[in-house]
C-alpha positions as CSV (number, residue, x, y, z in Angstrom):
1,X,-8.9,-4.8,-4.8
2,X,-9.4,-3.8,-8.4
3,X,-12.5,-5.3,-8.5
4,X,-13.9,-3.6,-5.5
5,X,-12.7,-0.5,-6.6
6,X,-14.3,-0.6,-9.8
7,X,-17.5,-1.1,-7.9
8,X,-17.3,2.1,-6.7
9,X,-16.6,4.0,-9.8
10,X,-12.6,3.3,-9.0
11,X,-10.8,2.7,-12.5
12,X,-7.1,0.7,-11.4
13,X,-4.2,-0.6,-13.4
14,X,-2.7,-3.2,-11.3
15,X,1.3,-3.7,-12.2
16,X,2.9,-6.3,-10.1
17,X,6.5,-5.5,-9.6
18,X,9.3,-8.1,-7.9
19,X,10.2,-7.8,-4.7
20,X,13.8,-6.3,-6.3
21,X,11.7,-3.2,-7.0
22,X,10.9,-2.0,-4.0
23,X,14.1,-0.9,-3.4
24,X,14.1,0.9,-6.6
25,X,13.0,4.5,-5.4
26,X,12.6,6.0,-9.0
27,X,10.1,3.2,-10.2
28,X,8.2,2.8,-6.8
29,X,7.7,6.9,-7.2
30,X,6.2,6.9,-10.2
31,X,3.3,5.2,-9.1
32,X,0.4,7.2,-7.9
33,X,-0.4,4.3,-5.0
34,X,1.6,1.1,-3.7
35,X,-0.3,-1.7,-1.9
36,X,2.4,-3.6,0.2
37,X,2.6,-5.8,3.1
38,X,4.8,-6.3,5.9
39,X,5.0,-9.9,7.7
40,X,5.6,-9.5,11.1
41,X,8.2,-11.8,13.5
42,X,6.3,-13.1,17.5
43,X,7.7,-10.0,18.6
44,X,5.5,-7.4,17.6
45,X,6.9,-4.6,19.3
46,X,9.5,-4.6,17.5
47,X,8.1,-5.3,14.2
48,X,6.7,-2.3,14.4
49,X,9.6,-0.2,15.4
50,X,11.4,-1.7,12.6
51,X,8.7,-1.1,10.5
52,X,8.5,3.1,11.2
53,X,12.5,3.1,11.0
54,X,13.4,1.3,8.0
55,X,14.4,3.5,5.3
56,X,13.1,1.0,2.5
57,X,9.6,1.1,3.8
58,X,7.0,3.3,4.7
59,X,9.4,6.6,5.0
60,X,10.7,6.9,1.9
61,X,7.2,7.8,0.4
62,X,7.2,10.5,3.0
63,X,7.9,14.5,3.2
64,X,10.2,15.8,5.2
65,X,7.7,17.3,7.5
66,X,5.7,13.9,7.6
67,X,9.2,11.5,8.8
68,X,9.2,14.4,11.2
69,X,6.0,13.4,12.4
70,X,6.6,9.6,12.0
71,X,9.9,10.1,14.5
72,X,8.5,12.0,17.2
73,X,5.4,9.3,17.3
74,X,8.7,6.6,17.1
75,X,10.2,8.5,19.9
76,X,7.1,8.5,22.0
77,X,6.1,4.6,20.7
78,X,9.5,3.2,22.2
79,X,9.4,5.4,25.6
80,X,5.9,3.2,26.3
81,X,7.0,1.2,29.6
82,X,3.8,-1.7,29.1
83,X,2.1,-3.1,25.7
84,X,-0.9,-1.4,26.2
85,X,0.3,1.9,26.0
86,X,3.0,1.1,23.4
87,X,-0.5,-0.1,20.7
88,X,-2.4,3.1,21.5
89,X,0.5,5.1,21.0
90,X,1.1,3.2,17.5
91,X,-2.3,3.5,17.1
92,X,-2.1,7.4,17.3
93,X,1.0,7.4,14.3
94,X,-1.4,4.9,12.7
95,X,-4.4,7.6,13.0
96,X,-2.0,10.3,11.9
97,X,-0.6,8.8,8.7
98,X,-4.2,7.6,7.3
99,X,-5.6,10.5,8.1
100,X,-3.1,12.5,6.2
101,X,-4.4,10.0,3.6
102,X,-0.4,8.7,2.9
103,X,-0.6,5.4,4.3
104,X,-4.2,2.9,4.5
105,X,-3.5,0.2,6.9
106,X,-4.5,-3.3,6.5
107,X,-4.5,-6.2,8.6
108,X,-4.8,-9.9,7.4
109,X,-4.9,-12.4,10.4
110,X,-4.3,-16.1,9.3
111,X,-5.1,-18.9,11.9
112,X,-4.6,-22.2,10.5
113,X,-3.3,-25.4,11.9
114,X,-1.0,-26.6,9.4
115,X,0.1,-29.7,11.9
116,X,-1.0,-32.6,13.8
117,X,-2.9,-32.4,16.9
118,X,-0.8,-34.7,18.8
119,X,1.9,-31.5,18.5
120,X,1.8,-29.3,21.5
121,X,3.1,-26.0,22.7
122,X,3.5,-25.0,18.7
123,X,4.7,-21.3,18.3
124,X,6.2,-20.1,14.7
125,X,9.0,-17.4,14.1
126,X,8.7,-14.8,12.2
127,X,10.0,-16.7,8.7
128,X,7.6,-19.4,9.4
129,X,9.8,-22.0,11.7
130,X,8.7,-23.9,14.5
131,X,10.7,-22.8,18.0
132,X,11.6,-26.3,18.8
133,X,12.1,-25.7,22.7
134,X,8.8,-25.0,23.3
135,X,7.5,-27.8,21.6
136,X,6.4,-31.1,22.9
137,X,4.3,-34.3,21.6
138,X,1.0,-35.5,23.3
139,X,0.8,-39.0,23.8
């Protein structure tokens, strides 16, 4: 990231911090930007939910009038009866907060077989274990 930035004209100072850190409040607001991730569990749903609600994440860098915001696009994210309408609806809070310029959104995808072939049916939770019930061996 520094290096694109500085391809643009972008001077950074990158400062790696431990994980501990985040949940300091006075050192995460003295920087002037925060690049952080979230890893998400199967059910995405409600990885995001959790993600607009909890109070160590992406609220506590808010205003008052923006977790305003942030809850009623919660309240009308959770109401969404079918997934379709629950994404556009997160995609609307999404809209909101980067166009406010207070949160950038990136999304990092990773597809990789890390097993044999001869294993079927394999689905991974959310820390990265295999859900053994729906897994079965091809002979």
């Amino acid at each position: 990231m520094k290096q694109k930035l500085s391809e643009i004209g972008i001077m950074v100072d990158v400062h790696p911090i431990e994980l501990s850190d985040l949940y300091n409040e006075q050192l995460m607001l003295s920087f002037d930007a925060i690049y952080n991730g979230e890893g998400f569990e199967d059910n995405i749903k409600l990885s995001i939910l959790i993600l607009l609600r909890n109070e160590y994440g992406i609220r506590r860098f808010l205003n008052e009038s923006q977790r305003e915001e942030l809850d009623k696009g919660f309240e009308t994210i959770k109401k969404q009866s079918d997934d379709e309408s629950f994404i556009q609806a997160f995609l609307a809070v999404e809209e909101q907060l980067t166009e406010d310029a207070t949160i950038i959104f990136t999304v990092h995808s990773s597809e990789q077989n890390t097993y044999q072939t001869t294993v079927q049916g394999i689905q991974l939770s959310g820390y990265g274990w295999p859900i053994f019930h729906k897994l079965w061996l091809k002979n």
